[in-house]
C-alpha positions in Angstrom: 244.1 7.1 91.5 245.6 8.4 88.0 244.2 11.1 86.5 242.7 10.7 83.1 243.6 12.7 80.6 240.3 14.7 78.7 240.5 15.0 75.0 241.2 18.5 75.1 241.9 21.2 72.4 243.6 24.0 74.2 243.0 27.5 73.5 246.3 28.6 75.1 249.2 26.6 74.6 250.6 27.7 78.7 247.8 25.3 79.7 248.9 22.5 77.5 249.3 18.5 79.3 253.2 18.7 78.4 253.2 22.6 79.5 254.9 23.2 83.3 253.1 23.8 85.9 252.1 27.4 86.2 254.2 28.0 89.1 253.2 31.7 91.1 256.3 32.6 92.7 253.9 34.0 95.8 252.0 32.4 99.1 248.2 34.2 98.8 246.6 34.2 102.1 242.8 35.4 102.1 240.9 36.1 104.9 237.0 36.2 105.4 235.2 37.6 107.6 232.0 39.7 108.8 231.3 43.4 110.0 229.7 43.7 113.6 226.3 43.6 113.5 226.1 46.7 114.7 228.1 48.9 112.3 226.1 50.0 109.2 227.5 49.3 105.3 228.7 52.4 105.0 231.1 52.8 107.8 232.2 49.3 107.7 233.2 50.1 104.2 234.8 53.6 104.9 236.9 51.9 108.0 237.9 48.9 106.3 239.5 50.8 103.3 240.4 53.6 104.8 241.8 53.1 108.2 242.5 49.1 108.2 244.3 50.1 105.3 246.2 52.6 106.5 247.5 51.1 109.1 248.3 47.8 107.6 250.6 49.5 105.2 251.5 51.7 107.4 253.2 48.8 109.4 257.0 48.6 109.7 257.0 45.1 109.0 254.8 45.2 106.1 257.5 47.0 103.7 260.3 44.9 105.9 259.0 41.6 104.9 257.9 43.2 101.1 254.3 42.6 101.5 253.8 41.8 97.6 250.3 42.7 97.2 247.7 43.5 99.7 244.1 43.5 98.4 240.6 44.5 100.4 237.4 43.3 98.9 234.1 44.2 100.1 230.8 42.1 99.5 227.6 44.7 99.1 224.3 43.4 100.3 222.9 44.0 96.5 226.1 42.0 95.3 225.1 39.4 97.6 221.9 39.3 96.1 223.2 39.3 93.0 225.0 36.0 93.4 221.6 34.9 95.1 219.2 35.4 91.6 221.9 34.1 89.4 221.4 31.1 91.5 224.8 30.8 93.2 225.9 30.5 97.0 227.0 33.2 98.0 230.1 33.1 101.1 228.7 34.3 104.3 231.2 36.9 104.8 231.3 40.9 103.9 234.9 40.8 103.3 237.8 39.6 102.1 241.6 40.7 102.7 244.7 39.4 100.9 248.0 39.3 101.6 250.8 37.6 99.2 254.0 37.1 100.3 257.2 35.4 99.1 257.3 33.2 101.8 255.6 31.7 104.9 258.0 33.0 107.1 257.5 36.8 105.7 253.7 36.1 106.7 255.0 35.1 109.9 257.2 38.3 110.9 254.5 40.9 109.9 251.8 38.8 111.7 254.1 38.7 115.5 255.0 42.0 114.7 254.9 44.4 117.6 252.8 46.7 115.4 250.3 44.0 114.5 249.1 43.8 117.9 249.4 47.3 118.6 247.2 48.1 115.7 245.4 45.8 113.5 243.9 43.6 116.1 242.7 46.2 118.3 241.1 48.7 115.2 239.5 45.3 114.0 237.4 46.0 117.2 235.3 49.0 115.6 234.2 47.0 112.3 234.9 43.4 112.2 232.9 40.6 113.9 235.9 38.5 114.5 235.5 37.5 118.1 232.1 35.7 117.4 232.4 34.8 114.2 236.2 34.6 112.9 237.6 34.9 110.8 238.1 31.8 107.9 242.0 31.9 106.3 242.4 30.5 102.7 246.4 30.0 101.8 248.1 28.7 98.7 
């Protein structure tokens, strides 16, 4: 099917029919996923930023491959409610990491890594509910 062109006035001149495509030169993957249900708010929070991050940049590999961003959000229960009264759905997760890279295969190294095994996957075991629930991957 063709797309049909909406009689649009644009604003920005970037976003134009005739403009290129707004090309970002970077691979965003994001990763949900929920705490365990027995670890409180607080010290998912506190691990997750603090020691998940730590030792994700602290990761040989993740200067290496030139990790260009690495981002941690974290969903509160009164954001989540939030979402809830201004009557949207809100994503079943508590969190949310990203990772951009140039390329797939730079995601690849830092992710076979020696120390990604060593230390991410096992510390994920003190705060994140991966085993049961998963985590859900997002990439483009």
């Amino acid at each position: 099917m063709v797309h049909d062109k909406v009689n649009h006035t644009f604003s920005d001149s970037r976003f134009k029919w005739d403009a290129g495509e707004n090309y970002q030169p970077c691979i965003k993957l994001s990763f949900f996923f929920r705490k365990l249900h027995n670890v409180d708010d607080d010290h998912f929070q506190m691990h997750y930023n603090h020691v998940h991050a730590d030792l994700t940049v602290a990761a040989k590999q993740f200067n290496l491959v030139k990790i260009q961003r690495y981002v941690q959000t974290y969903q509160t229960p009164q954001m989540k409610e939030k979402i809830k009264a201004a009557g949207m759905e809100v994503l079943d997760y508590d969190a949310c990491s990203q990772i951009w890279v140039k390329e797939w295969e730079d995601w690849e190294r830092f992710s076979t890594s020696p120390e990604y095994a060593a230390a991410l996957l096992p510390d994920a075991d003190h705060f994140m509910d991966y085993k049961s629930s998963g985590i859900k991957v997002f990439a483009g």
